[in-house]
C-alpha positions as CSV (number, residue, x, y, z in Angstrom):
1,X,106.8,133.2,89.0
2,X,107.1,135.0,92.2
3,X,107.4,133.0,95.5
4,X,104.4,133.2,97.6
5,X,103.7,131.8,101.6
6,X,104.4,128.4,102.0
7,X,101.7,126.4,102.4
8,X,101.2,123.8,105.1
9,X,101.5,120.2,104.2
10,X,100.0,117.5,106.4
11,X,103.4,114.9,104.9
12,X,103.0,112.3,107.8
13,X,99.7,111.8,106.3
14,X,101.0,112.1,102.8
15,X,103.7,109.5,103.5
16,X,100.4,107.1,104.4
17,X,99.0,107.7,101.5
18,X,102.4,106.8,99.5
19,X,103.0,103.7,101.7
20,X,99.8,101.9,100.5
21,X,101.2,98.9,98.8
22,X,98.3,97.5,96.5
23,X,100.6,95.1,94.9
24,X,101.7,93.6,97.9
25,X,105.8,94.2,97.0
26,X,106.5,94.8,100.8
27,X,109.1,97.3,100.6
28,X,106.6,100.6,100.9
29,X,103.9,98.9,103.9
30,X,107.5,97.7,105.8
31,X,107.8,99.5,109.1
32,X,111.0,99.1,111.5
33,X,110.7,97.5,114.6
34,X,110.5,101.3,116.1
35,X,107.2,101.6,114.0
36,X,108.8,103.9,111.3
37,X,109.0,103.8,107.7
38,X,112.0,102.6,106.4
39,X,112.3,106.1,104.3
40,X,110.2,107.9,107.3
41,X,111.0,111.8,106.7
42,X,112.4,111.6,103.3
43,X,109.5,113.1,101.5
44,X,109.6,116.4,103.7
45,X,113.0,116.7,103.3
46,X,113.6,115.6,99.8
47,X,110.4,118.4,98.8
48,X,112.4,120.9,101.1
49,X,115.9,120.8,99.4
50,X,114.5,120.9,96.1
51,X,112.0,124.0,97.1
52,X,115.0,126.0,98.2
53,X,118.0,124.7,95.9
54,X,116.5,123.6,92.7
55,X,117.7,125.4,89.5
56,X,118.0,122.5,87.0
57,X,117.1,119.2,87.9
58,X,117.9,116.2,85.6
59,X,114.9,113.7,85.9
60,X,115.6,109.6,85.1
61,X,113.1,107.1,84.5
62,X,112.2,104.7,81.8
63,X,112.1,100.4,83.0
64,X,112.4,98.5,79.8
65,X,110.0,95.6,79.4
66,X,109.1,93.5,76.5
67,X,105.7,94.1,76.0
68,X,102.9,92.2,73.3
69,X,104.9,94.5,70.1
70,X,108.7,94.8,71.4
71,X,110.4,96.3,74.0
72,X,108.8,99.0,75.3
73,X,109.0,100.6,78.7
74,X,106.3,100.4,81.9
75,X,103.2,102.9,82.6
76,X,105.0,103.6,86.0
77,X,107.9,106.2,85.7
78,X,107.3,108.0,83.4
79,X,104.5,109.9,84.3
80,X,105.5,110.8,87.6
81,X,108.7,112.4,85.9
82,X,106.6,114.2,83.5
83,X,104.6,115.6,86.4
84,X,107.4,116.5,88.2
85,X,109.2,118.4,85.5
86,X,106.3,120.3,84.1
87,X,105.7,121.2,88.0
88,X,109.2,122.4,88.4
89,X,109.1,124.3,84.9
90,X,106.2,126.4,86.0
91,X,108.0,127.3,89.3
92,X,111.0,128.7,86.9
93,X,113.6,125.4,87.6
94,X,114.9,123.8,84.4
95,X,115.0,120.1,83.7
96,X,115.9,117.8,81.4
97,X,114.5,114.3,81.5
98,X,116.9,111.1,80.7
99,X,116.7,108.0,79.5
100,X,117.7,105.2,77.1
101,X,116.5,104.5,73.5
102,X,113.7,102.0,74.8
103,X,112.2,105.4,76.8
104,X,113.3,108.2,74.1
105,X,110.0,108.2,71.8
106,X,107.7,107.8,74.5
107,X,109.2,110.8,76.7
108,X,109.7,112.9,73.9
109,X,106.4,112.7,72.3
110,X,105.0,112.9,76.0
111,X,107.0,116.1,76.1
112,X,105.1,118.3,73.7
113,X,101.2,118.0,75.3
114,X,102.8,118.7,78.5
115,X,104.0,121.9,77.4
116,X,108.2,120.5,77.8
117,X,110.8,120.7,75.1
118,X,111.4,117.0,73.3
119,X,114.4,118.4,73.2
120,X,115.2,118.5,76.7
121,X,115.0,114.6,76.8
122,X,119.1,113.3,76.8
123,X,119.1,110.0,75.9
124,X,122.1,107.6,76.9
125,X,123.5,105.1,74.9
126,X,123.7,101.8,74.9
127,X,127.4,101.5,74.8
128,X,127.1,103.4,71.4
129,X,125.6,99.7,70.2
130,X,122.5,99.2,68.6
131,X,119.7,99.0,71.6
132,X,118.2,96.8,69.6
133,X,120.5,93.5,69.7
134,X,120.3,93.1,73.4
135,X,122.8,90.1,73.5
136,X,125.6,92.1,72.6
137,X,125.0,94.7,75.3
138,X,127.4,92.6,77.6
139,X,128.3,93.8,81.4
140,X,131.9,94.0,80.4
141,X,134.8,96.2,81.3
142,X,135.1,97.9,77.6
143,X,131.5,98.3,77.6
144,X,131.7,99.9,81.3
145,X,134.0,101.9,79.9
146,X,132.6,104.0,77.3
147,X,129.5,104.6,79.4
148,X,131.5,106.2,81.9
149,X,133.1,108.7,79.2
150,X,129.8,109.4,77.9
151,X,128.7,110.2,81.6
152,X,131.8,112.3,82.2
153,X,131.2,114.0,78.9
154,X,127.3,114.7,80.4
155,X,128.5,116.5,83.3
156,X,131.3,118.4,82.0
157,X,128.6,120.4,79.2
158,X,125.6,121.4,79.8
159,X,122.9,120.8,80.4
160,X,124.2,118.8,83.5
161,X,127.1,120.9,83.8
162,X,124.1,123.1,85.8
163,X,122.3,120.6,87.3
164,X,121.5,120.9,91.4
165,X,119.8,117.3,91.3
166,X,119.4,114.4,89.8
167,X,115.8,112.2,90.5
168,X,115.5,108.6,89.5
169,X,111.6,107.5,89.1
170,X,111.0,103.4,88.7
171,X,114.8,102.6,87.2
172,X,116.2,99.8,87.5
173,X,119.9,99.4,88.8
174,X,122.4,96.6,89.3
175,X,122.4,94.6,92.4
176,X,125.2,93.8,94.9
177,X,128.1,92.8,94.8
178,X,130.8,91.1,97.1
179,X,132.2,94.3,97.2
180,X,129.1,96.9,97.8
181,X,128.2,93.9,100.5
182,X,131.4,95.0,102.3
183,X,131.2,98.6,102.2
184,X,130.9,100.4,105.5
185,X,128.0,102.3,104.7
186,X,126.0,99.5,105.1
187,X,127.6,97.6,108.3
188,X,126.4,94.8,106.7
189,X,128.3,91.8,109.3
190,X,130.3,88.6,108.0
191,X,127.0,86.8,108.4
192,X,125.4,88.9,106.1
193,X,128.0,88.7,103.7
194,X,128.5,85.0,103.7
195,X,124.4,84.3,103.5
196,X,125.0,87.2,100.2
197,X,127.8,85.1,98.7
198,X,125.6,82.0,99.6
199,X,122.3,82.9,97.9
200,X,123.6,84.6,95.1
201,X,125.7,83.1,92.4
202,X,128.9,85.4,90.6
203,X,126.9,85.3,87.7
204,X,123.8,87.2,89.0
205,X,125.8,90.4,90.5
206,X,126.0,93.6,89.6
207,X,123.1,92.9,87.6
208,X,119.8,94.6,86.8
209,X,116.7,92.4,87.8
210,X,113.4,93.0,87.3
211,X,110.9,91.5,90.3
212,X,110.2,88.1,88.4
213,X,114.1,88.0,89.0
214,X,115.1,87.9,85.4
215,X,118.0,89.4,84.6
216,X,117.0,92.6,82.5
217,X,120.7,94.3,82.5
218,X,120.5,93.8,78.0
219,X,117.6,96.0,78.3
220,X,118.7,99.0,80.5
221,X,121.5,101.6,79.4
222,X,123.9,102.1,82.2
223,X,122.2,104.9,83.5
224,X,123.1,104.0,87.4
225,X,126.8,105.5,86.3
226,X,125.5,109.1,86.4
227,X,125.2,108.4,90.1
228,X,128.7,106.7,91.0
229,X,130.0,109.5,88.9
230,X,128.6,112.4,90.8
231,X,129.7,110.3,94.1
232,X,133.1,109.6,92.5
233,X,133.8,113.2,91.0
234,X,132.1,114.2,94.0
235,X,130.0,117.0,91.8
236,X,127.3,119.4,94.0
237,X,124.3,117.4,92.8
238,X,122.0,116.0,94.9
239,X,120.3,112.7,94.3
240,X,117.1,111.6,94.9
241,X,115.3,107.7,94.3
242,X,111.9,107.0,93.8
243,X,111.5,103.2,94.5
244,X,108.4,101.1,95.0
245,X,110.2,97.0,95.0
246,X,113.6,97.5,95.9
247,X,115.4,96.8,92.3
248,X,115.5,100.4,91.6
249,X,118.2,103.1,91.6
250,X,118.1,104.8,95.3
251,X,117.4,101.5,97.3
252,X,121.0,101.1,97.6
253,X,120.1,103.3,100.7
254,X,119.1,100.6,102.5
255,X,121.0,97.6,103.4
256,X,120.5,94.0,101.9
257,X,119.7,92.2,104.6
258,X,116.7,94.7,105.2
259,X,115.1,94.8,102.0
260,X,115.5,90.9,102.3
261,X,113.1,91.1,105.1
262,X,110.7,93.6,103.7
263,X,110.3,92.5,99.9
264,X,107.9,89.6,99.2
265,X,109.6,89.0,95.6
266,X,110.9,85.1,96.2
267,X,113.9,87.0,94.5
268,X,114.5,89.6,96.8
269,X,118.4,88.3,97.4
270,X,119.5,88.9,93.9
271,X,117.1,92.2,93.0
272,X,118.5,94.8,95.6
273,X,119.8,97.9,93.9
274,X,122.9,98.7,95.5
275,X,123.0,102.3,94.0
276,X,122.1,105.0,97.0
277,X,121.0,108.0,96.7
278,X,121.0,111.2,98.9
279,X,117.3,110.8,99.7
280,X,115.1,107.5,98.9
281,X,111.2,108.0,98.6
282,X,109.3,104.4,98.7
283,X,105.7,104.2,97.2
284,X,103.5,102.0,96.4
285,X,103.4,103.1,93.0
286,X,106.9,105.2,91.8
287,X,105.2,107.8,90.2
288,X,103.2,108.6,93.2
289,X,106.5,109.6,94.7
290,X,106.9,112.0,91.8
291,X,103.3,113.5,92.1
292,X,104.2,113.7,95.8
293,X,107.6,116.0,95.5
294,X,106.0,118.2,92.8
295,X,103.1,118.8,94.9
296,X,105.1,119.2,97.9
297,X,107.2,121.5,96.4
298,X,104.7,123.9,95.0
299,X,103.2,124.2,98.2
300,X,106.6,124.9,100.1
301,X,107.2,127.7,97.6
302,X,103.9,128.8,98.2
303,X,102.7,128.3,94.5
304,X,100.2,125.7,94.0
305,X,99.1,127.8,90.9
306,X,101.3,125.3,89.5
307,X,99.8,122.1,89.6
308,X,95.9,123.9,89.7
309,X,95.1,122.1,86.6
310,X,97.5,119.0,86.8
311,X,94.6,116.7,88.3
312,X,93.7,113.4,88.0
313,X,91.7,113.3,85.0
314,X,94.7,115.1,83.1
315,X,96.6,112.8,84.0
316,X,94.3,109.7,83.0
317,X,94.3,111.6,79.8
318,X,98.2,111.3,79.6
319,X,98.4,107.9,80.6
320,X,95.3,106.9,78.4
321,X,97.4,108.6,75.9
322,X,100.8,106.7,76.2
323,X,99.2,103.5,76.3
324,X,96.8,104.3,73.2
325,X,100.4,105.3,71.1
326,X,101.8,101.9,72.2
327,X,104.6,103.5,74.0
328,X,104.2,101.6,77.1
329,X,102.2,98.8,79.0
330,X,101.4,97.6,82.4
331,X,105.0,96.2,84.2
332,X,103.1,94.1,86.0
333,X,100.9,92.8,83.9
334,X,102.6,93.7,80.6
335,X,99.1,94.1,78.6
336,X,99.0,97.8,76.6
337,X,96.4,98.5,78.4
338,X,95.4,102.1,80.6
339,X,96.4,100.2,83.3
340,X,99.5,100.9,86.4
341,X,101.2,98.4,88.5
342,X,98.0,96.3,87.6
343,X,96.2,99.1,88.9
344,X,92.9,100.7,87.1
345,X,93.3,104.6,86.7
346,X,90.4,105.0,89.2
347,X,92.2,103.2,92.2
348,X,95.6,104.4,91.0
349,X,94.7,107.5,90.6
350,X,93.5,107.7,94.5
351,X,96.2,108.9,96.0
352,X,96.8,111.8,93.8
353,X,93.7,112.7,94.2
354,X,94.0,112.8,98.4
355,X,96.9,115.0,98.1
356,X,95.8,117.4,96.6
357,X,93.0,117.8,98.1
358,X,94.6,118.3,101.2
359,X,96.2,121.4,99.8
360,X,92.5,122.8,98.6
361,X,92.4,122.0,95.2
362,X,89.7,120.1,93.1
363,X,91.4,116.5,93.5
């Protein structure tokens, strides 16, 4: 598909429309005291690198929950990453969606309707253990281990051998540690670091929390190691966060003490993800962040033939969908029902809607 004129995009009003925070989480509504988002600019530029760089993006998502039948994974995540890659497909840029065994089925089977390969969905492992006996999915060294030769086995054949990008929508990552407290990145002072050691135990670092502040890290693959191994091996792939509470991979951008201030979770000091990311969109709702980049993208190539027929009603038929299969529920309120961030598909739905019809298409 050829590259038309870009077309203008109104993003300071599209970042309002992302910021609205209907489940009252904090991070997305916070404003610095200088009156600016703490991700203020993000979207443009994040929707910018990808419109000019992108060749094959590798797309993460997938928060395991334990629904009414078994684990299971949330409404939020992804739909946004199906969105984005079947966006980026029909502007000619590969991708390859990842996640763990608790998101495999879901994705996969939400792969065909959308017109996506299932088997473009990689899959990490849970330490090559079965995902299903969650108490032997320990945090330890071994285990640490042989996720990080799986990951350096990811990146050295492809596909990921060609990514450009990697995107995490709505996944959770570990939180700090005594360590990631001191690193210089985030000038975090002695203060900071002795109120860090003070308010949360050894035992609940370097963790993966969910925003009750239970500690989830059984449930999730160590997918956050495709990250510190493109930082580590410095590879050219450029990362990208979608975040709407603060325990998700890409908050890392933004230091402890901060998202302390801005979350209203009573367990904001143990949930902050300490995994950055080159660019960090907040939302509201994740996914909105992933309807936001495809959009902005299409329009910066010039080619919103893309997305024409991607509206909101397709995708309450996609959601409706997933839920209906029993292949995800509600994270918030963990019923299987059409529902998102304990949002109906009507209000949720809203801010899709306003975006595009800002670029002139049928919302």
């Amino acid at each position: 598909m050829s590259t038309g004129s870009r077309i203008n995009v109104d993003w300071d009003r599209w970042e309002a429309i992302l910021h609205a925070d209907p489940s009252a989480r904090g991070l997305p509504a916070f404003r610095q005291p200088d009156g600016r988002w703490l991700d203020q600019g993000q979207l443009r530029t994040a929707a910018e690198h990808l419109a000019t760089h992108a060749r094959h993006v590798g797309i993460l998502t997938g928060f395991s929950v334990r629904g009414p039948n078994g684990m299971t994974i949330e409404t939020d995540g992804p739909p946004g990453a199906i969105y984005l890659a079947r966006v980026l497909n029909e502007l000619d840029v590969h991708t390859t969606i990842v996640t763990d065994a608790y998101g495999a089925h879901a994705l996969r089977t939400s792969c065909r309707p959308a017109g996506l390969s299932p088997e473009s969905v990689l899959v990490m492992p849970f330490d090559g253990l079965a995902p299903m006996v969650p108490e032997r999915h320990a945090n330890d060294a071994a285990s640490s281990r042989r996720s990080l030769a799986w990951c350096d086995e990811v990146f050295d054949t492809r596909p990921a051998r060609d990514w450009t990008h990697l995107i995490s929508i709505e996944r959770c990552g570990p939180c700090h540690t005594l360590s990631s407290m001191a690193a210089a990145s985030y000038q975090h002072s002695a203060a900071t670091q002795a109120e860090f050691a003070r308010l949360v135990p050894a035992e609940a670092r370097d963790r993966c929390h969910n925003m009750r502040g239970h500690d989830i890290t059984p449930l999730m693959a160590k997918t956050h190691l495709l990250f510190e191994t493109i930082a580590e091996r410095r590879l050219p792939i450029t990362t990208i966060g979608i975040a709407d509470g603060g325990n998700e991979i890409g908050a890392g951008a933004i230091a402890w003490d901060t998202i302390l201030r801005a979350g209203t979770s009573q367990a904001m000091d143990r949930i902050a993800c300490r995994i950055a990311t080159d660019f960090l969109l907040l939302a509201g709702v994740s996914n909105w962040g992933g309807y936001a980049l495809a959009l902005g993208v299409a329009a910066l190539r010039g080619q919103t033939a893309a997305v024409r027929t991607l509206d909101a009603d397709s995708e309450r038929a996609a959601i409706e969908h997933l839920v209906r299969r029993g292949e995800a529920v509600d994270g918030l309120t963990l019923e299987a029902v059409a529902t998102v961030d304990g949002l109906k598909l009507d209000d949720y739905l809203e801010p899709l809607r306003q975006m595009r019809t800002s670029l002139g298409l049928s919302p």
